[in-house]
Every structure is written in C-alpha cells, then in structure tokens.
N, C-alpha and C positions, 0 to 999 in steps of 0.2 A: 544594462542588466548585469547583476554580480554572476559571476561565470565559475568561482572557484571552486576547487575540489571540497567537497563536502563528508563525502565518501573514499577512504582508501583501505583496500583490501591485499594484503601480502602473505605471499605463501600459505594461503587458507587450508587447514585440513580440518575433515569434521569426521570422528570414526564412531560407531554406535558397536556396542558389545551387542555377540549373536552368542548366546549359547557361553562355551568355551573359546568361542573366537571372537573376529570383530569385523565391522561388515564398514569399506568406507566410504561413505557419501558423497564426499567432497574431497580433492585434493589438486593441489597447485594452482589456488585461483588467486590469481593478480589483475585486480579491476581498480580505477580512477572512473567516480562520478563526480560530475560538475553538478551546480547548482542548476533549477530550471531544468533538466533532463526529463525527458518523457521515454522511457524504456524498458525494456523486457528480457526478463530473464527467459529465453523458451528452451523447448526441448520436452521429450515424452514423458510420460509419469516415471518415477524413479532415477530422473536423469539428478535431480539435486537442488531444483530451483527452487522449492518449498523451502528446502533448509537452511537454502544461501538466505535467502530473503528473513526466515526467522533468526537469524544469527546479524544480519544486518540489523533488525530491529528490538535487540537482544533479548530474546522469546528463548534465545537457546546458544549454549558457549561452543566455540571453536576449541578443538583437539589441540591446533597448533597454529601457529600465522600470527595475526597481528589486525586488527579490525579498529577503525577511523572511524567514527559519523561525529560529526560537528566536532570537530575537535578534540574528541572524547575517546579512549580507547576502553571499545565495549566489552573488549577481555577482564578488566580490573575491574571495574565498574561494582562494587555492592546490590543487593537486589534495591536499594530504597533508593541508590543512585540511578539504574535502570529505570526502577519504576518512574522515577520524574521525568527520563528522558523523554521516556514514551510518554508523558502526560502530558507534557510539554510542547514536544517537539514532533514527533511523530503521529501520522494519524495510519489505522487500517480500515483494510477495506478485507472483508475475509466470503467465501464461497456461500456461507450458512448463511450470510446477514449478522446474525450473534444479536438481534433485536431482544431488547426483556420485552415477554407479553405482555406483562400487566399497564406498561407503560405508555402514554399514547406516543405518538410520532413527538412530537414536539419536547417531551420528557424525557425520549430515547438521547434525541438530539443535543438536548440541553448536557446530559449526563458530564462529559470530558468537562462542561464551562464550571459545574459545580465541583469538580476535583479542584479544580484551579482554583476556587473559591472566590470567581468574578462576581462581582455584583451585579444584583438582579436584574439592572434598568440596562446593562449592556450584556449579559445571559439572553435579556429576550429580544434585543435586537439582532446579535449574533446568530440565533436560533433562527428567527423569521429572514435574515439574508439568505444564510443555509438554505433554507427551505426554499426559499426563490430561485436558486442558483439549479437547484432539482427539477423543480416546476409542479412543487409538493405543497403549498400555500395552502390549497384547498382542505387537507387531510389534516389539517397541525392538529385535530383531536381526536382523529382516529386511531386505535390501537393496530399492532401487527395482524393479527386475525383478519383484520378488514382491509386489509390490501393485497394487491394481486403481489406477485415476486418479482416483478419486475420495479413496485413501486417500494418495496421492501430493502433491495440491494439500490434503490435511492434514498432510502434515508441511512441507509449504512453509509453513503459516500457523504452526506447532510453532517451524519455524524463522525466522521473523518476531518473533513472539512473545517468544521465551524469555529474552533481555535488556529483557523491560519496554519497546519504545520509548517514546518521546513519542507518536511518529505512525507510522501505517503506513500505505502505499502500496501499492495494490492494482490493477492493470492487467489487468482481463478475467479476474477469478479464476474464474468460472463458465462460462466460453464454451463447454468443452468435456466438459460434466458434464451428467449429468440433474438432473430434478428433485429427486429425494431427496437425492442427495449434495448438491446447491447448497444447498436450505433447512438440511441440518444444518451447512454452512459456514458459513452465512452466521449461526444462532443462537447458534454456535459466537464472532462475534467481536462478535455485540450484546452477548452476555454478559462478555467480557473489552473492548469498551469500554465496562459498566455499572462493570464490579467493576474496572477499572486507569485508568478516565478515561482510555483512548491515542484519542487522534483519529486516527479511521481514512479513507483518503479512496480512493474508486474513480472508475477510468477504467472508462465499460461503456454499453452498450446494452441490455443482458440485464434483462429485464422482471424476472425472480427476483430481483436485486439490487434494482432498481428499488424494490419494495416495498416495502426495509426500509430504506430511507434515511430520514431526519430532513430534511435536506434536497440540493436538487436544484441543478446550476447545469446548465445546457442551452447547448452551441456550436454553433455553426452558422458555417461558413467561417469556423472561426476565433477569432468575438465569441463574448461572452456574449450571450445573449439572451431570460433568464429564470432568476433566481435567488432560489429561492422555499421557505421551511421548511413542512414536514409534519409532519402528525399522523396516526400509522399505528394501524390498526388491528390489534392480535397477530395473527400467522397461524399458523393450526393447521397439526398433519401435520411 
C-alpha cells in the first residue's frame, strides 16, 4: 500500500473579517496525511474543522501557511486549476446530500464521469459499481424525492466515489441519519478505503463516526490540540 504524504499543511491561518475587525478561525495547524488514511477532523461546531476541510479541498484560501494535496500547493492554484483538482481528484461528501432533483439517482451519480468527459460504455459501468458498492442497484431510476435520507446521503457517497478519488472529503455525513443508516455508511467507505486505498477525511462530532476513525485530530478555537491514531475495535450491527 502507497503510504505517502499526500497532504501537508504548514503554519495554516485562516482569518474571516467581522465588521471592522477579524475573527480567526484557524491558526497554527501543522498536519501530515498519508495516503489510505481514514480520519477526522472533530471537535464542537465553530472549533474550525468545517474550514480546515474546505481549504483542504480548495473550496476556500488560507490567510497564511502553505497547503500540499497531491503535490499541488492549493494557495497558488487559479480557480480553473482548483476546479480540475476537485474534478479530478477529490470527491465530497456534504451534510445536505447537494442531490439535483430533477435527476434520477443514476444521473446524480453519473454527473462528476460526464465533467471528465468518460465515455459512455465505462460512465455506466462506473455508475452501476457505485451503486452496488451503496447497495442502491435497485433505485438507479429513482429520483431524490423518492428516497428516504438515509438512501439520499448514499448516493451522495455513489457520487463521491464513482471517479476513484485520491481523497474524499466528508463534512457531517451523519448528522442527520440514525443509527442504522450511519453504521452502514460509514462500513460502506471502511470498505472502499480498504479495497481503493482513497484517503477519506471527515469534519464531525458525531460519536458514530467517531468510532471508526483510525485516527483523530481534535480543534479547539481553532488549534489542534491532540492528534492521535487508533486502534478500533470491529463494530457489530
């Protein structure tokens, strides 16, 4: 398994103007992620991990520091350089789903293969994997309307997914799901980051994710302030 840093974050500050002042979000983060990592950003709402995570995925520029994803420094980056990276390379996974209605499941999913401009006959094999890897086969012509939300934030992961990222990005995928839907989400991407090595990294507080992280980086106003790997014990059910 390729194990190399992927990810390198230095001296990171991110400050947002309040008014006449400036309010800072982020400051002094130095993180090294390896390839194949499955991990989490936690920590309470307003601690910073929203930000960290959009600025990893260059959704949003650093104040100051220096920011690494694939070899890339996503400070310089142009926006039509960004934009490929993330077409490319990165998948998300976001709290809303971000599904278009009009679209059935299988359309939603396709969307990233037709950016890339794959051709058809490997779009809809790539698509029907996806959808198997969810355990969404059945729906491929159902629109959003007609699924529960638990089946909704699976084809949002379908649609993450279905171009192979490197890394995927995951912002409160669980926030609004029970138990059962979360656990099979969440076994759903241990397994495609065992068998594709994509370094998966979440923003979350949600104890269900919690669990199955490898490891943990913990924010508080902002810093890191415990970054530490686990060793989980399988969870049934």
């Amino acid at each position: 398994m390729n194990n190399s840093i992927i990810i390198q974050i230095k001296n990171l500050k991110k400050d947002f103007p309040i008014g006449k002042g400036v309010f800072t979000a982020l400051q002094n983060i130095n993180i090294s992620i390896k390839a194949g990592e499955f991990l989490g950003l936690i920590g309470p709402s307003g601690s910073g991990k929203t930000t960290l995570l959009n600025i990893i995925g260059s959704l949003d520029i650093r104040t100051e520091g220096e920011v690494t994803v694939l070899d890339k420094n996503v400070s310089t980056l142009s926006q039509i350089e960004a934009a490929n990276l993330r077409s490319v390379y990165l998948g998300f996974i976001f709290q809303t789903y971000n599904l278009l209605p009009v679209y059935t499941v299988f359309e939603n999913v396709e969307l990233p293969l037709l950016l890339l401009k794959q051709p058809q006959a490997e779009r809809k094999k790539a698509v029907e994997d996806a959808l198997e890897w969810v355990g969404l086969e059945d729906k491929i012509n159902s629109r959003p309307a007609q699924l529960s939300g638990g089946e909704c934030q699976r084809v949002s992961i379908a649609r993450a997914m279905v171009k192979k990222p490197k890394i995927v990005l995951a912002d409160e995928p669980t926030a609004n799901l029970d138990a059962e839907n979360s656990h099979h989400i969440l076994k759903t991407m241990e397994s495609l980051n065992s068998e594709l090595n994509t370094t998966f990294i979440f923003a979350t507080h949600d104890e269900k994710v919690i669990q199955y992280l490898q490891r943990k980086i913990s924010l508080v106003d902002g810093q890191v302030v415990n970054d530490e790997k686990v060793t989980n014990i399988p969870i049934g059910g």
